[in-house]
C-alpha positions in Angstrom: 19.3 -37.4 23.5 18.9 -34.5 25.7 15.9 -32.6 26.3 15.0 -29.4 27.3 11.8 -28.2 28.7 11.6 -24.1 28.5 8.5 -22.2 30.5 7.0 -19.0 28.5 5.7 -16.3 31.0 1.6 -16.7 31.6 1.1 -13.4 30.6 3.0 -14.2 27.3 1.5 -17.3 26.7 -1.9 -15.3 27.4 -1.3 -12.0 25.1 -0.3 -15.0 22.2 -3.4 -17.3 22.6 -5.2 -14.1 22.0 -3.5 -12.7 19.0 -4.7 -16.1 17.5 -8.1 -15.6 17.4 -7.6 -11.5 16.4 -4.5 -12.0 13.6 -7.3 -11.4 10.8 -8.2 -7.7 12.4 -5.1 -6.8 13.5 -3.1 -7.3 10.2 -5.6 -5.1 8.3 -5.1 -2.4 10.9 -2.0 -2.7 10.1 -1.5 -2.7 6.3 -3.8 0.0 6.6 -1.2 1.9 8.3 1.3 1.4 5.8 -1.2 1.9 3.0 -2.5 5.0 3.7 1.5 6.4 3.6 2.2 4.6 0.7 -1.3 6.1 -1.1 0.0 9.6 0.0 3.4 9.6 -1.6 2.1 7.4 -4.9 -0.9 10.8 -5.4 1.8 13.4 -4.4 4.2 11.8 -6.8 1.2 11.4 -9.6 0.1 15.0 -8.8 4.0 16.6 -9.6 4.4 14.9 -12.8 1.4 14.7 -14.5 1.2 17.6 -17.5 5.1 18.2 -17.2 7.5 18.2 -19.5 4.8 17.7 -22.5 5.5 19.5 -26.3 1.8 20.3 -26.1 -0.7 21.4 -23.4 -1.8 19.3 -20.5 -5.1 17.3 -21.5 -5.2 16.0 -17.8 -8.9 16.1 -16.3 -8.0 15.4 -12.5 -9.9 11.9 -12.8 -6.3 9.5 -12.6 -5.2 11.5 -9.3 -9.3 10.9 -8.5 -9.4 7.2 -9.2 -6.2 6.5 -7.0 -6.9 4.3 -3.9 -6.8 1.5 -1.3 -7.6 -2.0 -1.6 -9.4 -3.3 0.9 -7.2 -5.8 2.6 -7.4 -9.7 0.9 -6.1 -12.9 2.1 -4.1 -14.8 -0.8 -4.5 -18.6 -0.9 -1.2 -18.4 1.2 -3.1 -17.0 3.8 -0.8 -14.0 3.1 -2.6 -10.8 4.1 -2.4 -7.8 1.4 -3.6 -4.0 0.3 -2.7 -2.4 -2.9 -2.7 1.2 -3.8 -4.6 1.2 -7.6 -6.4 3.0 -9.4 -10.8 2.4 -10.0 -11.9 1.8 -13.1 -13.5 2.9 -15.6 -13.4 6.5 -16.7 -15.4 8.0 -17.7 -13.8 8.7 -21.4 -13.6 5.0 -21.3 -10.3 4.3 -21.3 -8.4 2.5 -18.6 -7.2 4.1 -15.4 -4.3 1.7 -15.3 -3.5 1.5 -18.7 -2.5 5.7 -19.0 -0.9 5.3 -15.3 1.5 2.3 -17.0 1.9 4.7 -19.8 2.9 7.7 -17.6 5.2 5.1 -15.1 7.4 3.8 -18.2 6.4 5.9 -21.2 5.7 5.0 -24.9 7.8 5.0 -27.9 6.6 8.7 -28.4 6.1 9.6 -24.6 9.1 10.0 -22.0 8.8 8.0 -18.9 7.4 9.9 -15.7 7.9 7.5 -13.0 5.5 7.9 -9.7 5.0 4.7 -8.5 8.5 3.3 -7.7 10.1 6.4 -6.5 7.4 6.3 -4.1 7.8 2.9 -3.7 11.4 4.2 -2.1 10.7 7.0 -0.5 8.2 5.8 1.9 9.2 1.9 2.7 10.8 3.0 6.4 7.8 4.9 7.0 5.6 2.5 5.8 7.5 -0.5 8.5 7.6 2.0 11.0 4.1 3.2 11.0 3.0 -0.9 10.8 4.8 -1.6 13.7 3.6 0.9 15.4 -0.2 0.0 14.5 1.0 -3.6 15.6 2.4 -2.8 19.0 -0.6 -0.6 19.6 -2.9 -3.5 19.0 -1.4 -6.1 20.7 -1.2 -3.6 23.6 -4.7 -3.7 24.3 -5.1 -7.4 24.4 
């Protein structure tokens, strides 16, 4: 069988054994990169179509655009890093945060769909990657 034997630069070899021991801190720079342009869009989005297109006046008190936020980043039991854009709960009427955004994402039987989430979803994933790997490069960068 043959065999090959391939040398990695020092200074690669150097910036890698590094990055080991600072993947944890520099992968929630990162997602927080991303987030914070995902969180953006998802409140602009929210922002536009709550109280339109309703028979009746707008009921809205502000506190859904409020409650809209970052998760701080988690590690899975994959060891997969992640954030979330969510909403807090409660409010302060009791009802759920998440339970009227569902209801304005995909509507009710007597409620139109207003979808906020998923467009933004869209509209901001090359932003999102680009702004991450730029938070990436900048971090391994001054290892």
């Amino acid at each position: 069988m043959a065999k090959a034997d391939i040398k990695m630069p020092d200074e690669f070899l150097s910036k890698l054994s590094r990055l080991g021991s600072q993947t944890d801190s520099i992968a929630e720079k990162v997602l927080q990169a991303g987030g914070e342009i995902a969180l953006e869009k998802v409140k602009s989005n929210l922002a536009d179509v709550i109280g339109t297109g309703t028979k009746t006046e707008s009921r809205s008190t502000g506190e859904l655009v409020r409650s809209i936020g970052l998760s701080p980043v988690k590690v899975d039991k994959n060891g997969n890093h992640d954030i979330k854009v969510g909403f807090s709960e409660p409010r302060s009427d009791g009802n759920s945060n998440a339970k009227i955004a569902n209801i304005l994402e995909y509507g009710t039987s007597t409620q139109s769909a207003k979808p906020f989430m998923k467009p933004a979803k869209s509209a901001v994933k090359k932003r999102c990657i680009d702004a991450m790997k730029s938070a990436f490069e900048s971090e391994v960068g001054k290892i």
